[in-house]
C-alpha positions as a Markdown table, in Angstrom:
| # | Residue | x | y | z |
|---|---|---|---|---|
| 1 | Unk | 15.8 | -5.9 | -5.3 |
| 2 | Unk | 12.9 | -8.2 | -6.2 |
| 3 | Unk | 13.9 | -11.5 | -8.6 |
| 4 | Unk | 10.9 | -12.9 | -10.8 |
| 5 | Unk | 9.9 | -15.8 | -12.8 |
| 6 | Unk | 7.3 | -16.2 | -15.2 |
| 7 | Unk | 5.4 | -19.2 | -16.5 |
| 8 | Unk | 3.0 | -19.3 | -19.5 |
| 9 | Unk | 3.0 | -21.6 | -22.6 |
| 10 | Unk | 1.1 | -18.6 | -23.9 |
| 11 | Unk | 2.8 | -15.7 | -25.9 |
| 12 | Unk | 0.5 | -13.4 | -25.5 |
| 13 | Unk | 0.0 | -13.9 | -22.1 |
| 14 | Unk | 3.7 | -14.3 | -21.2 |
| 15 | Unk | 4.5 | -11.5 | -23.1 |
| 16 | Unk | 2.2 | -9.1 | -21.7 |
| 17 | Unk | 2.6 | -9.9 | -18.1 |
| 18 | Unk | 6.6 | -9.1 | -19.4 |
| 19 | Unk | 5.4 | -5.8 | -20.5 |
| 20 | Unk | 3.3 | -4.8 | -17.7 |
| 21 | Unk | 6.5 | -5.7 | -15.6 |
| 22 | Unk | 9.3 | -3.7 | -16.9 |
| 23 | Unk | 9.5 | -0.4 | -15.5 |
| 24 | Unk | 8.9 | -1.3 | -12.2 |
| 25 | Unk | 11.9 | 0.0 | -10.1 |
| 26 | Unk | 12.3 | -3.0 | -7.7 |
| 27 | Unk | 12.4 | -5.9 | -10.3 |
| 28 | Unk | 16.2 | -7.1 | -10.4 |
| 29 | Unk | 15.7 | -9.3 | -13.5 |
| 30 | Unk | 12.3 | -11.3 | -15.1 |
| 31 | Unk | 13.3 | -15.1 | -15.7 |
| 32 | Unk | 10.5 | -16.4 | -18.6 |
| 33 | Unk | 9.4 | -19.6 | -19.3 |
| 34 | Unk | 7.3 | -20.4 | -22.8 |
| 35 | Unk | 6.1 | -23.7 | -21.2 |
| 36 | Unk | 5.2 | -25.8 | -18.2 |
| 37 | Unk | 8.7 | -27.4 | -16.9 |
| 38 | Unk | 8.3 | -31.1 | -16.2 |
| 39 | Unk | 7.9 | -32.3 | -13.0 |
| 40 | Unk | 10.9 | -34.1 | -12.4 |
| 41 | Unk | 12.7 | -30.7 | -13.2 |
| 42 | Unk | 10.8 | -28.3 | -11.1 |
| 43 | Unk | 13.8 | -28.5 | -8.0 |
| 44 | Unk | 16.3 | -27.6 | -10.9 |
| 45 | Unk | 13.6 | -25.1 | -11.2 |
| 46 | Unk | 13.3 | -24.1 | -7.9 |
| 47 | Unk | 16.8 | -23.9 | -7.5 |
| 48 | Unk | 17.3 | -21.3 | -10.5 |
| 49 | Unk | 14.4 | -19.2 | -9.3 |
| 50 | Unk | 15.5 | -19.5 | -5.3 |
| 51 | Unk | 14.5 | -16.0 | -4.1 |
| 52 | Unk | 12.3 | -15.3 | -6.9 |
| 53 | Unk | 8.5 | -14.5 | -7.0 |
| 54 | Unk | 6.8 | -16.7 | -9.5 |
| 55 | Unk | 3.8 | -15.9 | -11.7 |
| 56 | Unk | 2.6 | -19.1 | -12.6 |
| 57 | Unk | -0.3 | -19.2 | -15.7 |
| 58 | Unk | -3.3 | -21.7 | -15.1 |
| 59 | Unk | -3.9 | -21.8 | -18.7 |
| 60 | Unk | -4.2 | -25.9 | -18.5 |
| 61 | Unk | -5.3 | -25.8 | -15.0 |
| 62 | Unk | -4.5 | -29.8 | -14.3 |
| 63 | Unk | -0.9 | -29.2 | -15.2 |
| 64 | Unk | -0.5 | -26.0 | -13.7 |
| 65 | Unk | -1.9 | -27.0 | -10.5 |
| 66 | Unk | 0.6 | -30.2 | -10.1 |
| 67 | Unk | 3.5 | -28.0 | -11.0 |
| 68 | Unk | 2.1 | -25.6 | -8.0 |
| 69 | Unk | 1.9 | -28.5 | -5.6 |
| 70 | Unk | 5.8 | -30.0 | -6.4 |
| 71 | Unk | 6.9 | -26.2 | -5.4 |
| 72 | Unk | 4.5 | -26.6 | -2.3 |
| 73 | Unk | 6.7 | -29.7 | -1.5 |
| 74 | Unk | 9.8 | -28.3 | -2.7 |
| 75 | Unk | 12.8 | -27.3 | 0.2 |
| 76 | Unk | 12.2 | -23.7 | -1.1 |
| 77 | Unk | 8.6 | -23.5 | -0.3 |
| 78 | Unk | 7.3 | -21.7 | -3.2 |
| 79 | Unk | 3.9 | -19.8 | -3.6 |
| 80 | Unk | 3.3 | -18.6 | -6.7 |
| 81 | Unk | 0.6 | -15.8 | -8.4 |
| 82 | Unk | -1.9 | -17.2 | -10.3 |
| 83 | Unk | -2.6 | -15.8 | -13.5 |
| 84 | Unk | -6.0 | -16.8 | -15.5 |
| 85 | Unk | -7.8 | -15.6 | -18.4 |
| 86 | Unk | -10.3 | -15.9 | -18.2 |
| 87 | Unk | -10.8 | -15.3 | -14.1 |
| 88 | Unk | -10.7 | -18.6 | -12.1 |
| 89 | Unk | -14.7 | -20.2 | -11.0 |
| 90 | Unk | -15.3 | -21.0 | -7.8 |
| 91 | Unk | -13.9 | -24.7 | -7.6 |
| 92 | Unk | -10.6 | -23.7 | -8.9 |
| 93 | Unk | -10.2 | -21.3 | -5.7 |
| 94 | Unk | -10.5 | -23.9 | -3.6 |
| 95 | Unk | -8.1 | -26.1 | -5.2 |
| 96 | Unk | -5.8 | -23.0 | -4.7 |
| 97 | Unk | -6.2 | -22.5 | -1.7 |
| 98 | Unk | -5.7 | -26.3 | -1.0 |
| 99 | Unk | -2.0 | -25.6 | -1.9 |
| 100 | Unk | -1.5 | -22.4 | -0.4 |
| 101 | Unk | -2.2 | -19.7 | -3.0 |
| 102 | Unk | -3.8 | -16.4 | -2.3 |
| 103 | Unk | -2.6 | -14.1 | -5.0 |
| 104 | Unk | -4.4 | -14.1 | -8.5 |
| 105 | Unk | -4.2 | -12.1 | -11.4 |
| 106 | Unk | -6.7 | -12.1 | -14.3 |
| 107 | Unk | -6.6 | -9.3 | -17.6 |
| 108 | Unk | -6.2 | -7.2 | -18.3 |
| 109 | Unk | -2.7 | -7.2 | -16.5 |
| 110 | Unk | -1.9 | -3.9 | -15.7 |
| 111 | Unk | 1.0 | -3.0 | -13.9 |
| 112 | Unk | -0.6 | -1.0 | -10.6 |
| 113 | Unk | -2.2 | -4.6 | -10.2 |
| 114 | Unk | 1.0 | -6.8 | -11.0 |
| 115 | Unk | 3.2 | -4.8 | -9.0 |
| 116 | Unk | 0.7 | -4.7 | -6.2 |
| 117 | Unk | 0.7 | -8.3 | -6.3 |
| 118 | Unk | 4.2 | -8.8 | -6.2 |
| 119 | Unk | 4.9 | -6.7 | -3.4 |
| 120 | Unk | 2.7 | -8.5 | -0.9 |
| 121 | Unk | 4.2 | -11.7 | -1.5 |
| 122 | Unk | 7.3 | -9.8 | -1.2 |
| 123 | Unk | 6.5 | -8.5 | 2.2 |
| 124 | Unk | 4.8 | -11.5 | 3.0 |
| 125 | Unk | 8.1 | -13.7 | 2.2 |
| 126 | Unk | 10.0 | -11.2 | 4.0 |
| 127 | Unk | 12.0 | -10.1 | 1.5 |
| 128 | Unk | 15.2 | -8.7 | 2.0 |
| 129 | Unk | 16.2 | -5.8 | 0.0 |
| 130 | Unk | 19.6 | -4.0 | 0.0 |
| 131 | Unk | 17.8 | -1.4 | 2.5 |
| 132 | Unk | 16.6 | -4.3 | 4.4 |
| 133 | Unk | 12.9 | -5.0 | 4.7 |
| 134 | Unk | 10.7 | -3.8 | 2.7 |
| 135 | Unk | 9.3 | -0.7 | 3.9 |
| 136 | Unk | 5.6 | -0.6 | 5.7 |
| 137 | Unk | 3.0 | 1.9 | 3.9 |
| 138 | Unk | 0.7 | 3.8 | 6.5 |
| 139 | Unk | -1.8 | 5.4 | 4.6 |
| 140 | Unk | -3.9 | 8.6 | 6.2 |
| 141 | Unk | -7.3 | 9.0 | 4.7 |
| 142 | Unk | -9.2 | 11.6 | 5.9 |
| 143 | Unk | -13.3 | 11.3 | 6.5 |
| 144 | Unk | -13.9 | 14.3 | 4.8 |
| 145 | Unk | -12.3 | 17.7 | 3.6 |
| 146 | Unk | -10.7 | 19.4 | 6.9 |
| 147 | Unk | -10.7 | 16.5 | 9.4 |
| 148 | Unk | -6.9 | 17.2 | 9.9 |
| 149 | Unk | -5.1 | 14.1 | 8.2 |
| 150 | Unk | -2.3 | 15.8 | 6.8 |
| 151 | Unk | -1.1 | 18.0 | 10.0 |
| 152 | Unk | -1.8 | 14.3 | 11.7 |
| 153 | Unk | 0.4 | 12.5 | 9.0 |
| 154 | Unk | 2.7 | 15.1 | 8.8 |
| 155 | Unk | 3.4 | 15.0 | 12.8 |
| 156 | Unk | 3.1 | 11.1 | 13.3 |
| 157 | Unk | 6.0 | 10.6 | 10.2 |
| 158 | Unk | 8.2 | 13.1 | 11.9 |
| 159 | Unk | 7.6 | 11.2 | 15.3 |
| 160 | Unk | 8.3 | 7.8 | 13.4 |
| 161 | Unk | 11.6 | 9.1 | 12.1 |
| 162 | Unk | 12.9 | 10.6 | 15.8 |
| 163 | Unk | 11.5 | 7.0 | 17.3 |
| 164 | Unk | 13.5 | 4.7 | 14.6 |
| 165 | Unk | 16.4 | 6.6 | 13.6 |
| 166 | Unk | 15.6 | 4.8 | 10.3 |
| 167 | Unk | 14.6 | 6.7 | 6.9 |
| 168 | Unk | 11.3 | 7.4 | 7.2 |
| 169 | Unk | 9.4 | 9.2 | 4.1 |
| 170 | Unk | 6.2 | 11.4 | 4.5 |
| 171 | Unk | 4.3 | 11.5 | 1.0 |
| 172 | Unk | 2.0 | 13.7 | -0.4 |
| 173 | Unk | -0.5 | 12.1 | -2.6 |
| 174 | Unk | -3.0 | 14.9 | -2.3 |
| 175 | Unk | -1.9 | 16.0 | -5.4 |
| 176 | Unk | -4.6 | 18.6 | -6.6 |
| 177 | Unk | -4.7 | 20.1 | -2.7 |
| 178 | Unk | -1.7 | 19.2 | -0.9 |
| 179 | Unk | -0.5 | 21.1 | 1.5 |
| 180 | Unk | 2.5 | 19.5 | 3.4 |
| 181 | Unk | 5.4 | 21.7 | 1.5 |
| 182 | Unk | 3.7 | 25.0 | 2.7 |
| 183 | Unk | 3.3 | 23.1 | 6.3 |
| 184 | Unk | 7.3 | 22.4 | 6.7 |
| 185 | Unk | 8.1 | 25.2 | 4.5 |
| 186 | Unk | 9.7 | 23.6 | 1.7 |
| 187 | Unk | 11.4 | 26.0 | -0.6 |
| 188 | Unk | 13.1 | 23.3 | -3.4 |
| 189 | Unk | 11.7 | 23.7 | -6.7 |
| 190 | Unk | 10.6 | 20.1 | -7.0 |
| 191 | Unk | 7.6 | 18.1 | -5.7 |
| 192 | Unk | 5.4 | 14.6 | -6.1 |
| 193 | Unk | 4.9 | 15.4 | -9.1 |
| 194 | Unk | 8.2 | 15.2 | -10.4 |
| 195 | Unk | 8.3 | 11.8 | -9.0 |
| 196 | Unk | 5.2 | 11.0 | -10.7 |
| 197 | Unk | 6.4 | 12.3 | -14.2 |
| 198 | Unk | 9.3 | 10.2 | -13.6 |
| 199 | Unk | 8.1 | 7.1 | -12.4 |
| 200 | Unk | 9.6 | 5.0 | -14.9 |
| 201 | Unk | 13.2 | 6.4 | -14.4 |
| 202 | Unk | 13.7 | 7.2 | -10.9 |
| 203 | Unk | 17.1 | 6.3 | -9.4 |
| 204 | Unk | 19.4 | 7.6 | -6.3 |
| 205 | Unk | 20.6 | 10.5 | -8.4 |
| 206 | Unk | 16.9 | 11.9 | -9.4 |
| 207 | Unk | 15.4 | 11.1 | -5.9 |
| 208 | Unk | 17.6 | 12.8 | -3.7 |
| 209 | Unk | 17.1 | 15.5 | -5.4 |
| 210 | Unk | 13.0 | 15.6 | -5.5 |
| 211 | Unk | 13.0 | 15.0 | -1.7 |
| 212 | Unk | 13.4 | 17.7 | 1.2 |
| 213 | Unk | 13.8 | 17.3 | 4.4 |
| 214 | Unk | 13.2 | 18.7 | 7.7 |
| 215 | Unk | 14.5 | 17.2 | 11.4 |
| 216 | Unk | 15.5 | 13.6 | 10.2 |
| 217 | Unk | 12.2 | 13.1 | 8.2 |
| 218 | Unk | 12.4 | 12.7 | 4.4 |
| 219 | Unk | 9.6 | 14.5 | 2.3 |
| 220 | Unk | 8.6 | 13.8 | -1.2 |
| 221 | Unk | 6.0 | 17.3 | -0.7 |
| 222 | Unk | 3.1 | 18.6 | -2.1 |
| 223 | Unk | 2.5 | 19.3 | -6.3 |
| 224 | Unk | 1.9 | 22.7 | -7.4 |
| 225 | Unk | -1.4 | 24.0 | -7.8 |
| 226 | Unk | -1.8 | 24.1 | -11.3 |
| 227 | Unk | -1.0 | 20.2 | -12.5 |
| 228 | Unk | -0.7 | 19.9 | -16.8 |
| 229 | Unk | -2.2 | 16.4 | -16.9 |
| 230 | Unk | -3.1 | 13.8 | -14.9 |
| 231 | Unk | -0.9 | 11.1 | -13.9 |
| 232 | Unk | -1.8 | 7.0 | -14.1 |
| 233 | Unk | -2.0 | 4.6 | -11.6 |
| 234 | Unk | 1.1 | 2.8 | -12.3 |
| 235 | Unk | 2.8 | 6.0 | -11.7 |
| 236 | Unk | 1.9 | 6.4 | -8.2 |
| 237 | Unk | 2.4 | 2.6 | -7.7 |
| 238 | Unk | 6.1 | 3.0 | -9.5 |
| 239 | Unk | 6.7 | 5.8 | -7.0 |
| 240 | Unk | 5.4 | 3.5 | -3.8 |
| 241 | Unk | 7.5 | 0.4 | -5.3 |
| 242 | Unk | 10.8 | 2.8 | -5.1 |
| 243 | Unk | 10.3 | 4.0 | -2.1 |
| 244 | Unk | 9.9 | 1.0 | -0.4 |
| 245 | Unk | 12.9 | 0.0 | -1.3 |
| 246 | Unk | 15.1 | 2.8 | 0.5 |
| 247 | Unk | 12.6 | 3.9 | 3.4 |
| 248 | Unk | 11.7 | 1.6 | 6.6 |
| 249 | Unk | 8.2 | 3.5 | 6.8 |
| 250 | Unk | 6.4 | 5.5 | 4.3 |
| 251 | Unk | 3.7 | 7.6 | 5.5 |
| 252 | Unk | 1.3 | 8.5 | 3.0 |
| 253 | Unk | -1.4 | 11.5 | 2.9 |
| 254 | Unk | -4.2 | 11.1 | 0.7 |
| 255 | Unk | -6.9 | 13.2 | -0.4 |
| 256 | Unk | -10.1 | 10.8 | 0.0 |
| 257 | Unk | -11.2 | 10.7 | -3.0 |
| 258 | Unk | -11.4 | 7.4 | -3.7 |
| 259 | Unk | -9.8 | 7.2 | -7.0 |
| 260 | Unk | -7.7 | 4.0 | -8.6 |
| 261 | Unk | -4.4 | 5.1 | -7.1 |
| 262 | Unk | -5.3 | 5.7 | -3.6 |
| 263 | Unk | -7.5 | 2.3 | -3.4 |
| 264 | Unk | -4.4 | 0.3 | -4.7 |
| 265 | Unk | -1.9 | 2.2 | -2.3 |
| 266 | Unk | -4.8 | 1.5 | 0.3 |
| 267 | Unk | -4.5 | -2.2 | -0.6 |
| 268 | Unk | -0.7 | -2.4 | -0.1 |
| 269 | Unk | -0.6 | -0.1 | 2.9 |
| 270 | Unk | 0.1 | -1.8 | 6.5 |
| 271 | Unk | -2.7 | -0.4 | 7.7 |
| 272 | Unk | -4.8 | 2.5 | 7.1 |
| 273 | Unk | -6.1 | 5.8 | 9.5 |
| 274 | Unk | -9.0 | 7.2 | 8.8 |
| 275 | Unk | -9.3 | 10.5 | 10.5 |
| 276 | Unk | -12.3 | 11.6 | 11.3 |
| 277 | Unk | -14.4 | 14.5 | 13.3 |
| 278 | Unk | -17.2 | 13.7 | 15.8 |
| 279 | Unk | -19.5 | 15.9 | 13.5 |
| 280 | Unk | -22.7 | 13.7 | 11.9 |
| 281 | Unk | -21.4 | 15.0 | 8.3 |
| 282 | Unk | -18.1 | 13.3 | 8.8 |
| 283 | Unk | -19.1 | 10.5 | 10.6 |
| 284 | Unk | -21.4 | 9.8 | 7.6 |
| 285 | Unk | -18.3 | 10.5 | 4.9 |
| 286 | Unk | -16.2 | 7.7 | 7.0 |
| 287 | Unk | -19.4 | 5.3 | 6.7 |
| 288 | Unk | -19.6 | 5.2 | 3.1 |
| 289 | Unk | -15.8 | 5.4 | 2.8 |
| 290 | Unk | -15.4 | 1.8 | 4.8 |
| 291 | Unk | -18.5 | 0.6 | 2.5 |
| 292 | Unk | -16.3 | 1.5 | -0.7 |
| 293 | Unk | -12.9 | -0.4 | 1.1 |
| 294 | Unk | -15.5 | -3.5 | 1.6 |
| 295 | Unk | -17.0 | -3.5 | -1.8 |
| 296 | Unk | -13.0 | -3.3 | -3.4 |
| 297 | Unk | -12.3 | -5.9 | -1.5 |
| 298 | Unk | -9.6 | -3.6 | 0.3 |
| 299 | Unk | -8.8 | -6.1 | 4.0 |
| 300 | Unk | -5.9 | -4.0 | 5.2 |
| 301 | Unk | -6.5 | -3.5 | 9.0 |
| 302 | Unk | -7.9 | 0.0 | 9.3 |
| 303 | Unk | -8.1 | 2.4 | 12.7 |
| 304 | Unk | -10.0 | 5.2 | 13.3 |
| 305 | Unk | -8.3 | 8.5 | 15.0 |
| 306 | Unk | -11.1 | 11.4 | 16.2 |
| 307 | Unk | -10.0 | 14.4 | 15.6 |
| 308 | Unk | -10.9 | 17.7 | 17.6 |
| 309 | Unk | -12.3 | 15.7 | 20.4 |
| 310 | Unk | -14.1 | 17.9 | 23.2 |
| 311 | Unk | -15.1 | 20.3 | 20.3 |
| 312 | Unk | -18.7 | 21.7 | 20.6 |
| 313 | Unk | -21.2 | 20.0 | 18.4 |
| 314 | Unk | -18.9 | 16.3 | 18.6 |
| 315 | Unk | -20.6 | 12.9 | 19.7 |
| 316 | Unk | -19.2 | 11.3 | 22.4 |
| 317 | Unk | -16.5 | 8.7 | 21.6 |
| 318 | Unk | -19.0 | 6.0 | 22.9 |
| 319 | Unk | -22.1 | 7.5 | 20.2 |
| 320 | Unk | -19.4 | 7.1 | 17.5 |
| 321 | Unk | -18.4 | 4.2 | 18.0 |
| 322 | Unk | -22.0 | 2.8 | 18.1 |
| 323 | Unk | -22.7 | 4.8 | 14.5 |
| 324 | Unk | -19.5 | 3.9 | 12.8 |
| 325 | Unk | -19.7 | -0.1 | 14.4 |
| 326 | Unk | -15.7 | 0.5 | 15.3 |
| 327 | Unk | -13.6 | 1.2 | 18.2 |
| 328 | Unk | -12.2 | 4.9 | 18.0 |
| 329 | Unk | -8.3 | 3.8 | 18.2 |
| 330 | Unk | -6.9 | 7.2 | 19.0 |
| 331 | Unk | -8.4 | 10.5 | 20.0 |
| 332 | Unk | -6.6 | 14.0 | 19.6 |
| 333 | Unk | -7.4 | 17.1 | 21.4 |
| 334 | Unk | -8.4 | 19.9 | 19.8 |
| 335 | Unk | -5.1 | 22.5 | 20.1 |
| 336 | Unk | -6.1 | 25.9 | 19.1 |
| 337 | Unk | -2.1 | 27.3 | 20.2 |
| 338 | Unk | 0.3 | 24.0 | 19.2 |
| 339 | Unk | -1.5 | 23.9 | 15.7 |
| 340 | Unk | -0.8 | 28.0 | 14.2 |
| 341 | Unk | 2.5 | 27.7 | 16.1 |
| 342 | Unk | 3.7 | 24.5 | 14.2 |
| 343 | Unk | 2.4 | 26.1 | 10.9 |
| 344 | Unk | 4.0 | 29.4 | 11.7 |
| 345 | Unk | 7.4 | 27.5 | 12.4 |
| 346 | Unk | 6.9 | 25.3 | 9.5 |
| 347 | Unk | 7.6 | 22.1 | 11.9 |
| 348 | Unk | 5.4 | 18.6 | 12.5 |
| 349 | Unk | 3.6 | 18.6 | 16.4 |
| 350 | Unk | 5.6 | 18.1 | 18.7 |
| 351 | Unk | 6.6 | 18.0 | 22.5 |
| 352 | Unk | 4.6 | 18.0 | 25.4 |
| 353 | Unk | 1.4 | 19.2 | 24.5 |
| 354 | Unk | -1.5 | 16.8 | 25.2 |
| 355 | Unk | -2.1 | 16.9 | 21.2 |
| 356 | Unk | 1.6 | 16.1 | 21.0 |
| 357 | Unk | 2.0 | 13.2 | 23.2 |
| 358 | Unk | -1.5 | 11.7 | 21.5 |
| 359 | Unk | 0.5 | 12.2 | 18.2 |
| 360 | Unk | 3.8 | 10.3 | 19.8 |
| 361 | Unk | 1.5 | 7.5 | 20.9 |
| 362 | Unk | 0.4 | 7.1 | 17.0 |
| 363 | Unk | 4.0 | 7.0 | 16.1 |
| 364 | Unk | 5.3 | 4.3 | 18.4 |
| 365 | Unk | 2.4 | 1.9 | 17.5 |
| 366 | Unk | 3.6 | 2.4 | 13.6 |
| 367 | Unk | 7.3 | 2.0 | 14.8 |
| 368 | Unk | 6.9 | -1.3 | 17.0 |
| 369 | Unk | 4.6 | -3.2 | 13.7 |
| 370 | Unk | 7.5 | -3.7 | 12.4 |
| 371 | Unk | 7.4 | -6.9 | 12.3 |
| 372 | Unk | 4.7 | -7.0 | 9.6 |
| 373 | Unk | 2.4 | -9.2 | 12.8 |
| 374 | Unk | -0.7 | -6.9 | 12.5 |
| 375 | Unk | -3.9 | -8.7 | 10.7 |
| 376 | Unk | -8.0 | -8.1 | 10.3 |
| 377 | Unk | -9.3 | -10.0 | 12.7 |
| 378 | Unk | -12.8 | -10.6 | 11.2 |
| 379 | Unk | -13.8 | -13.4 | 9.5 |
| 380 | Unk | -13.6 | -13.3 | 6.1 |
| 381 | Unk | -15.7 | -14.4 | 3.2 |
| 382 | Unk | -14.3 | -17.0 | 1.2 |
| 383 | Unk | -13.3 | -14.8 | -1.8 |
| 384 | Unk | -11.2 | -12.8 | 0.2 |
| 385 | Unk | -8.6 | -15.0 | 1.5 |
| 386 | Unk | -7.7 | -14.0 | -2.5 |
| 387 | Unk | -6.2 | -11.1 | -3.5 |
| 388 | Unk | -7.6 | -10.5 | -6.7 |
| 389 | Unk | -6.8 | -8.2 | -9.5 |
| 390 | Unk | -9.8 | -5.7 | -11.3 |
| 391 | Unk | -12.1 | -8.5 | -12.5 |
| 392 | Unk | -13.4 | -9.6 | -8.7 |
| 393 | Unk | -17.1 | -9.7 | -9.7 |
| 394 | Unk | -16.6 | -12.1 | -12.6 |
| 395 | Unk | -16.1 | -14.9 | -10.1 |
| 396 | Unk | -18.5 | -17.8 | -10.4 |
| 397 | Unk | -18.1 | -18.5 | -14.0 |
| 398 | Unk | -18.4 | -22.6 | -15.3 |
| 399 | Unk | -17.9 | -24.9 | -12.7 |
């Protein structure tokens, strides 16, 4: 469970960020402050908040600041999340930076964004749970429509579970045209969606009995067709948040959309795999998809797997690579006979099949990242050493 301490001599703010906080299934306990400690008390401090993630307000930036650099010289290393309102200018970021803070949150404070933040300095402290570490999201984004990401997904999760012997979880966040309880065959009445309705109360008792499971892989499955209303952000981030805490890898299969909930699971996933055909519509769809990651601000290593390869009509791996200005990272076969037969079976891929073994090699590069090591290797702007709540294009306010 996650410890946290918050900082603000201002009500509103403090108790806002309070509210946007409870709920959230891995919090273990919110330790407030109404004002700025002093800073000869700030090891005391440190000492009562040891193993906490601190949200610090920069409502009087001077003071706030000093109080952030006495943590960055404490023995327990403290970084915390800035919060401002209104969002920081450009010279405050680089005092931040000067003391080691990458994590800002500006209003309105929402929880998809609070939680968000919270996790990655959570995985980024290497925080232990009572699971262990905090479980690594994969998310599966397909191109377009029919590029094959959830029988991908659905295969490299059940590979990832046989690899680890750990708990693995395959989700199903397609939740208008899911299909992964039809493709394992899940009978159970329940689905995502039940997780999704029940965001803000799930526990051991209600999840084990929303997910199914098929050959050591757990499945929180497809929703129904016909959904009543539509569920918020925070709901899919609450459902993320819990699972993280039981399951050493999540994979996730999303539906491409685009939408609030898939960029922020995008944002906290370990890396993302955007599956794509060598057809020109597709390869057009994955263009403007890693245009929309850019302009979100959304630096979570991606890798590109071609589908169908050596079907008529596809671009040569080389053409693609020149159109989409990426290396291809994987390449499947097309595999007109494993494919039905899996469905039929209601099994993931798997075996000896040249689609199969492609599929194992996915798996084994998700279960060896364990350690968290993988990061983008470009160079970034300066703006996105920050991970920044909503309000990134107000940046550049007074000096």
């Amino acid at each position: 469970m996650i410890k946290l301490a918050v900082v603000s001599p201002n009500p509103q703010t403090l108790d806002a960020l309070c509210d946007a906080l409870s709920g959230i299934a891995a919090l273990d306990g919110i330790l407030q402050l109404s004002q700025y400690p002093e800073l000869d008390q700030i090891d005391q401090l440190a000492e009562a908040s040891a193993g906490s993630i601190l949200l610090l307000d920069f409502a009087e930036f001077s003071l706030a600041l000093k109080i952030a650099k006495a943590f960055d010289r404490s023995s327990h290393e403290i970084k915390p999340i800035a919060v401002f309102s209104p969002a920081p200018s450009r010279d405050h970021l680089m005092k931040l930076m000067q003391v080691g803070i990458r994590e800002i949150l500006v209003p309105p404070f929402g929880r998809t964004e609070i939680c968000g933040a919270v996790m990655r300095m959570a995985e980024k402290a290497g925080r232990v749970s009572e699971a262990g570490m905090l479980g690594e999201i994969h998310a599966f984004l397909p191109a377009k429509p029919g590029a094959g990401a959830t029988t991908v997904c659905t295969s490299v999760a059940a590979a990832v579970a046989r690899l680890t012997n750990r708990r693995t979880l395959l989700l199903d966040f397609d939740i208008k045209l899911g299909v992964t309880s039809f493709l394992l065959k899940l009978n159970g009445t329940h689905s995502v969606a039940d997780a999704l309705k029940g965001s803000q109360w799930l526990g051991d008792d209600l999840w084990d009995k929303l997910v199914g499971q098929r050959e050591g892989l757990e499945i929180l499955g497809s929703a129904p067709s016909q959904i009543v209303h539509p569920f918020a952000p925070a709901d899919y981030s609450a459902v993320l948040t819990y699972a993280q805490q039981i399951y050493s890898a999540i994979c996730v299969d999303l539906p491409g959309s685009m939408e609030e909930y898939e960029i922020d699971t995008l944002r906290r996933a370990a890396r993302i795999y955007l599956v794509c055909t060598g057809d020109m519509t597709a390869l057009h769809m994955a263009q403007r998809k890693m245009a929309l990651l850019k302009e979100q601000g959304v630096l979570t290593p991606l890798s590109v797997i071609l589908n169908f390869v050596g079907k008529r009509g596809s671009l040569s791996v080389t053409d693609i690579e020149e159109i989409l200005q990426m290396s291809v990272r994987f390449t499947l076969p097309g595999d007109e006979t494993t494919v039905p037969e899996s469905v039929k079976q209601g099994i993931a891929i798997s075996g000896r099949s040249p689609l199969a073994t492609r599929l194992q090699e996915i798996a084994e590069k998700i279960a060896a990242a364990s350690d968290k090591s993988i990061k983008p290797t470009r160079v970034k702007k300066f703006v996105e050493f920050f991970s920044v709540s909503r309000a990134r294009t107000k940046f550049g306010g007074s000096q």
